[in-house]
C-alpha positions in Angstrom: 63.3 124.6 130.9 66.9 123.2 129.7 67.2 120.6 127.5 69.7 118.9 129.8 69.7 118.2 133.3 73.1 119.1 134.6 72.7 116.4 137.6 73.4 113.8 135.1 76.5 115.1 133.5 80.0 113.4 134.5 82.0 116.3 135.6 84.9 114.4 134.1 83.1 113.8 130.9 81.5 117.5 130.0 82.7 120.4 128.6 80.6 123.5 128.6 80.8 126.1 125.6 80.2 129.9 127.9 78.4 130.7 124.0 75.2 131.4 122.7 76.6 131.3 119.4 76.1 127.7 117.9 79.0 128.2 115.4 81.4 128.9 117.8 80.1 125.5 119.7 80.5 123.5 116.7 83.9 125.3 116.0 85.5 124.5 119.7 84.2 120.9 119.6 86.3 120.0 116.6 89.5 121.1 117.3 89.5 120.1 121.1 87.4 116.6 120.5 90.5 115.3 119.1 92.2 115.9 122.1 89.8 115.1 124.8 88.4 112.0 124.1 85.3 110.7 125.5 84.6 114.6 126.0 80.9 115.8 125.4 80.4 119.6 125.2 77.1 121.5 125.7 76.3 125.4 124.6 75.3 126.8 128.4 72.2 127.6 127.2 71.6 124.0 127.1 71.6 124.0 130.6 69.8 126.2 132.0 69.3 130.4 131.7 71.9 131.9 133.6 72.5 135.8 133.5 75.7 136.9 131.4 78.3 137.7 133.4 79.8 141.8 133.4 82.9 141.3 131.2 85.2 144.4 132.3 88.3 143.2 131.8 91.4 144.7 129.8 92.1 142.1 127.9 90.7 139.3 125.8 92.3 137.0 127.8 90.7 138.6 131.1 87.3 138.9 129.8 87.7 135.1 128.4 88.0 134.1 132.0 85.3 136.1 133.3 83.1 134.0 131.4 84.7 130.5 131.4 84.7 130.8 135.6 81.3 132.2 135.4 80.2 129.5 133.4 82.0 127.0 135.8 80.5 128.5 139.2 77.4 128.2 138.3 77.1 124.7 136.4 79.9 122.9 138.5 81.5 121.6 135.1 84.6 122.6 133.1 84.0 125.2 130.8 85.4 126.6 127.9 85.0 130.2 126.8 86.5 132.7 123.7 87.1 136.6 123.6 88.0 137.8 120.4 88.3 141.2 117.9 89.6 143.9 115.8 93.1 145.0 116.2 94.1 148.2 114.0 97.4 148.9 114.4 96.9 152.7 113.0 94.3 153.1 115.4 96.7 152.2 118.7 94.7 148.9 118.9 91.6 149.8 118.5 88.4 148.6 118.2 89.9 145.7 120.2 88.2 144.4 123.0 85.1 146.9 122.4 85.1 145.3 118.7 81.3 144.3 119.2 80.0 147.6 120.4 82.7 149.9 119.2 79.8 152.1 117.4 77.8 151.9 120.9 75.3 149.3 120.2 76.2 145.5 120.9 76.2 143.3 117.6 75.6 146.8 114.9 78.1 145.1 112.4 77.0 147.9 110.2 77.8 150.8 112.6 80.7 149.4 113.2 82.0 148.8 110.0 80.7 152.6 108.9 82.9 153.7 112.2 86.0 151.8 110.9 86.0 153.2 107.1 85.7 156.5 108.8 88.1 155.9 111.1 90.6 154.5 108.4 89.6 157.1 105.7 93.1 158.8 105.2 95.7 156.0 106.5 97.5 154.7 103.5 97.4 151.5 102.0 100.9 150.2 103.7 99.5 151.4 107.1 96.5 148.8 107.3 97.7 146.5 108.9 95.5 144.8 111.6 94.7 141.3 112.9 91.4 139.7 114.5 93.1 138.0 117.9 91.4 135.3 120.0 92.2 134.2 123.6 90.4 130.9 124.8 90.4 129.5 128.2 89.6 126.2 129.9 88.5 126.5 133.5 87.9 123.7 135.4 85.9 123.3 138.9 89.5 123.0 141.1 90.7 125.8 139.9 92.9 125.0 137.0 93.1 127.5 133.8 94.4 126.9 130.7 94.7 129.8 128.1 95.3 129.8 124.0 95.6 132.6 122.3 95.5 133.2 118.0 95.6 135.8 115.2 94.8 135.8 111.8 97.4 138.9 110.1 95.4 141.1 107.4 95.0 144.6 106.3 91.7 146.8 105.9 89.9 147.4 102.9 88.1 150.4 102.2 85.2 149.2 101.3 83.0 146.1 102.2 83.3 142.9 100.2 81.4 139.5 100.5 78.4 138.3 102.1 79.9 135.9 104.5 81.0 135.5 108.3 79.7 138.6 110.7 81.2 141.3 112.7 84.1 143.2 110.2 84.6 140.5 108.5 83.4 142.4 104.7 86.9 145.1 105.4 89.4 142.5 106.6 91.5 140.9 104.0 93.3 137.8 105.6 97.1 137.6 104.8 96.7 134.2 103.9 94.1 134.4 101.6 95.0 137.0 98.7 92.5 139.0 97.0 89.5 138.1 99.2 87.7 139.2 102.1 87.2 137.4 105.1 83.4 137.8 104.5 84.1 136.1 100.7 85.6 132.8 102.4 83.5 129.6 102.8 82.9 129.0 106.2 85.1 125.8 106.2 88.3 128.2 104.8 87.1 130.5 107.5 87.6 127.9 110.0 91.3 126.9 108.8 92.8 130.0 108.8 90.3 131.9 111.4 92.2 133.3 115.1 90.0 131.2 116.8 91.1 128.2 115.8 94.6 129.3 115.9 93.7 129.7 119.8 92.1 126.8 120.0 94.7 124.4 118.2 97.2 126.7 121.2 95.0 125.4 123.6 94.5 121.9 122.2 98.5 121.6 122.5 98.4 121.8 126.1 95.7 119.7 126.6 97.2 116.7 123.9 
């Protein structure tokens, strides 16, 4: 049963987060809370069990809508929803919007990190350059979508380092941080300097 009955929700009042990912809730509520006051927002799975939608778009931004509208259709409330990955630029783009099952099983953050230091084995040091890029986008029930989209600038490391964050976050060094891993930030440095929030500040400014 869900832990909330949509029926009582004010359409006007309610945000819902297409995530299963708690973090990611809890991340999208404090930058857009700010700018939607009065705004509650509910993980979907708080609603009810609804199937996952087929995400087969080309680009983060389409496979970010896929799920924000799906997530809108069948709750009847705005919803917000994130795509987000790897972008190597020495491997043409690259794991990008397949970052999550690049190795060929869903969530193997091991795989897929063994898969990239193969992959990046002989590319010198100056060629590393990559980014992890965001797209998030607002849908509500009229029809309106609003999109944000954010980087974070690094290079890959050839080896893993740190035991934070998920996903290839041990092999990406984050331009703004110097000498450590994305996986060797705290989770509120994470936050500040992370592509999602860069998206989701690009999104807040259209909504301020």
């Amino acid at each position: 049963m869900p832990s909330i009955d949509i029926s009582t929700l004010d359409p006007k009042a309610t945000v819902v987060v297409a995530t299963g990912n708690a973090h990611k809730v809890t991340e999208i509520e404090a930058i857009l809370a700010p700018v939607m006051p009065g705004v509650a927002f509910y993980a979907l799975g708080e609603l009810g069990d609804f199937p996952d939608p087929v995400e087969n778009g080309d680009t983060f931004t389409e496979n970010a809508v896929i799920k924000a509208q799906a997530a809108c259709e069948e709750t009847g409330l705005p919803a917000v929803a994130d795509d987000s990955g790897l972008v190597v630029d020495a491997l043409s783009g690259e794991p990008g919007i397949m970052s999550a099952r690049w190795a060929g099983v869903h969530g193997d953050d091991a795989r897929n990190n063994a898969k990239l230091m193969r992959e990046m084995e002989d590319v010198a040091d100056a060629g590393r350059t990559a980014r992890f890029h965001s797209s998030v986008v607002l849908v509500y029930p009229d029809g309106m979508v609003l999109t944000g989209e954010g980087d974070c600038e690094g290079m890959i490391g050839r080896e893993p380092r740190g035991e934070n964050g998920f996903g290839y976050d041990p092999l990406f060094w984050p331009a703004e941080t110097p000498g450590r891993t994305m996986a060797e930030l705290e989770p509120s440095e994470k936050n500040a300097i992370s592509h999602r929030a860069h998206a989701l500040a690009d999104l807040a400014r259209q909504l301020s």
